[in-house]
C-alpha positions as CSV (number, residue, x, y, z in Angstrom):
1,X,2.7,15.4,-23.5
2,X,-1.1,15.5,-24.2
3,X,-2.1,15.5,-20.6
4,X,0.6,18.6,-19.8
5,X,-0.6,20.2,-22.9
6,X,-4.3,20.0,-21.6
7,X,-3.5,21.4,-17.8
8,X,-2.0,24.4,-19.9
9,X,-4.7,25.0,-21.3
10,X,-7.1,24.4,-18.6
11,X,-4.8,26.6,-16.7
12,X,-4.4,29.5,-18.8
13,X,-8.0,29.5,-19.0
14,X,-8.7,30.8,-22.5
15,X,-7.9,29.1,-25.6
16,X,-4.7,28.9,-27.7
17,X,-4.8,27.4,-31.0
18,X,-1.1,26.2,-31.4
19,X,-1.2,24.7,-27.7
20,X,-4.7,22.9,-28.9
21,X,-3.1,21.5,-32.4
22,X,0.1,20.2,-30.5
23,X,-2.6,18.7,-27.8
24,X,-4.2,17.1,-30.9
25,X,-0.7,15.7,-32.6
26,X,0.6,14.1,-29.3
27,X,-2.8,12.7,-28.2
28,X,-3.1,10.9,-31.7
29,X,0.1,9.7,-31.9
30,X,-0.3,8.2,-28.3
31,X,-3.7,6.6,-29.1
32,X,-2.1,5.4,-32.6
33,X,0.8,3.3,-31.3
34,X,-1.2,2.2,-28.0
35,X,-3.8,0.7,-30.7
36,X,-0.3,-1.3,-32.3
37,X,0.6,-2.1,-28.5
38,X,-3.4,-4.0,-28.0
39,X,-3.6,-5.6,-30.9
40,X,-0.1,-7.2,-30.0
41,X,0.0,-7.4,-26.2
42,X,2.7,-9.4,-24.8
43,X,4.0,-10.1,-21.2
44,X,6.7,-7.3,-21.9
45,X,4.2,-5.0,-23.2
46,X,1.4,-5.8,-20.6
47,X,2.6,-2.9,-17.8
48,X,2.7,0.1,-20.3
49,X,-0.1,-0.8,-22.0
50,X,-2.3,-0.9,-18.8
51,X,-0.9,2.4,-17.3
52,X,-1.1,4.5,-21.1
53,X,-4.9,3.1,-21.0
54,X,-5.2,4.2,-17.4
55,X,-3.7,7.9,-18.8
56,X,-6.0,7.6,-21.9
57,X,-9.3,7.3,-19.2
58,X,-7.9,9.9,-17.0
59,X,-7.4,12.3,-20.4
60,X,-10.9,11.5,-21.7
61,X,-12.6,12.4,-18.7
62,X,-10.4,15.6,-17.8
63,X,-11.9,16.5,-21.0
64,X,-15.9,16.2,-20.0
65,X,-15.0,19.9,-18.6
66,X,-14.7,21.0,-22.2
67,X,-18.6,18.9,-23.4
68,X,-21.7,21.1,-24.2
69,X,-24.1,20.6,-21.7
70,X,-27.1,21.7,-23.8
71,X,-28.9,19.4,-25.1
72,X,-27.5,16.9,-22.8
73,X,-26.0,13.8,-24.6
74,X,-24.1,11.4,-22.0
75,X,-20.6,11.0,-21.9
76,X,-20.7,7.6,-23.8
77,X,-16.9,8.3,-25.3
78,X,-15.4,8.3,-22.0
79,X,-17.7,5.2,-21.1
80,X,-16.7,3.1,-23.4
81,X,-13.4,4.1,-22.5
82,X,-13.7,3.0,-18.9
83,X,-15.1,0.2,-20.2
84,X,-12.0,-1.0,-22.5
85,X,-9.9,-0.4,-19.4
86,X,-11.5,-3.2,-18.2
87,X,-10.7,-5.4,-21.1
88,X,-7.1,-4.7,-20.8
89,X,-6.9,-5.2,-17.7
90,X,-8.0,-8.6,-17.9
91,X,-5.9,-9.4,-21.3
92,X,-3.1,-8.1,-19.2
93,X,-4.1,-10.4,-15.7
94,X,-4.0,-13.6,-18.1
95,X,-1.0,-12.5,-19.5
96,X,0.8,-11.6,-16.4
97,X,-0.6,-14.2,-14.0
98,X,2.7,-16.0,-13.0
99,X,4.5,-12.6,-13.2
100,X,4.4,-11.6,-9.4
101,X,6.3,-8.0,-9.9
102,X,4.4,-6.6,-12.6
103,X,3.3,-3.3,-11.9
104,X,-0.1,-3.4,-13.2
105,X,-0.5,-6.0,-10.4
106,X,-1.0,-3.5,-7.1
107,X,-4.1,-1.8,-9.2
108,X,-5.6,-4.9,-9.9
109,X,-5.0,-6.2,-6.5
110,X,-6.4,-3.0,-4.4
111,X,-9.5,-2.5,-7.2
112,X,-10.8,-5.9,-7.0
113,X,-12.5,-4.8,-3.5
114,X,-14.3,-2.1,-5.7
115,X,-15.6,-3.4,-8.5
116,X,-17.6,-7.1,-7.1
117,X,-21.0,-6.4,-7.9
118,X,-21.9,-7.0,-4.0
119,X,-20.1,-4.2,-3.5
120,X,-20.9,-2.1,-6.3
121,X,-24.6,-2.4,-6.2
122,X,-24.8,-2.0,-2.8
123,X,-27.3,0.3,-1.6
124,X,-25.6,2.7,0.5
125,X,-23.6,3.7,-2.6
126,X,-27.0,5.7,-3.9
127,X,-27.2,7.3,-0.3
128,X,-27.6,11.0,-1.0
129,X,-28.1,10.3,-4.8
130,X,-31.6,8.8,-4.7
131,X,-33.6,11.9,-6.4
132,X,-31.4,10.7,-9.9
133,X,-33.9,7.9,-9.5
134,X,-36.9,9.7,-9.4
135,X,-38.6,8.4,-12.6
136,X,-40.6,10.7,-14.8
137,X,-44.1,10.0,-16.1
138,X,-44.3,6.9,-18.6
139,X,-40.3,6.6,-18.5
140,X,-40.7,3.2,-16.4
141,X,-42.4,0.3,-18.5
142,X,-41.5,-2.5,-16.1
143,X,-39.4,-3.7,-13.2
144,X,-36.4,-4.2,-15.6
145,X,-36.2,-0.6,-16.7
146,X,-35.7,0.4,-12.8
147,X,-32.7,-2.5,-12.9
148,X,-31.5,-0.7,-15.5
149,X,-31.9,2.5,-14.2
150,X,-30.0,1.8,-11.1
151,X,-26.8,-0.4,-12.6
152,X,-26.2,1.8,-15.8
153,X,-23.5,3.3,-14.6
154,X,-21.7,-0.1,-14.1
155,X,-20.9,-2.0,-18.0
156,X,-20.0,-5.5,-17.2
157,X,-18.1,-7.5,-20.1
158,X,-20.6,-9.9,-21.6
């Protein structure tokens, strides 16, 4: 209900405060009981609780639209959110790994060619993008602050 109440809004292109609250109600509820549903993931949970965090990613960054630009901050809400995906993902693989129809299975299956880091630090994926690179005036102090320049966008588990 979150997500419908959020293309209304983005669709009706101006605000309104009752469609906003009931936006607010639903998306707390659903990020209250998915809370329960990880802290107590089971193999018959395991499905849902992938796709509702899938659904929670997809809300949090349909709502970058609504983010001040000015003064930039970076979008480290929906980051970390991306990043949790990845934890329940992998709770859900170990939970799920002798469970050949679970659902969750065919997003594991077809991402797993898109997230090895010889494919995600590849170089033709900063092709077009290398001006973001460009390094200002005493904002490098040594080789690893170029590493991290170029592999911040991907957060690996440690």
């Amino acid at each position: 209900m979150s997500i419908s109440c959020l293309y209304l809004l983005i669709e009706g292109r101006d605000t309104d405060p009752e469609l906003e609250l009931h936006r607010a109600n639903y998306l707390e509820a659903t990020v209250q009981q998915h809370r329960e549903t990880l802290a107590n993931m089971t193999k018959e949970n395991s499905d849902p609780a992938c796709f509702v965090s899938v659904l929670l990613t997809m809300d949090a960054f349909a709502n970058l639209r609504f983010r001040q630009l000015e003064p930039y901050e970076p979008p480290l809400h929906w980051l970390q959110m991306s990043r949790g995906l990845g934890g329940v993902f992998q709770q859900a693989i170990e939970l799920l790994k002798d469970e050949p129809g679970a659902k969750m299975r065919s997003l594991v299956d077809t991402a797993r060619s898109y997230v090895g880091s010889n494919v995600v630090f590849c170089k033709s994926n900063r092709e077009g993008l290398e001006h973001l690179l460009e390094f200002r005036e005493g904002e490098i102090q040594d080789e690893s602050d170029v590493t991290a320049y170029e592999n911040v966008w991907f957060l690996p588990d440690t």
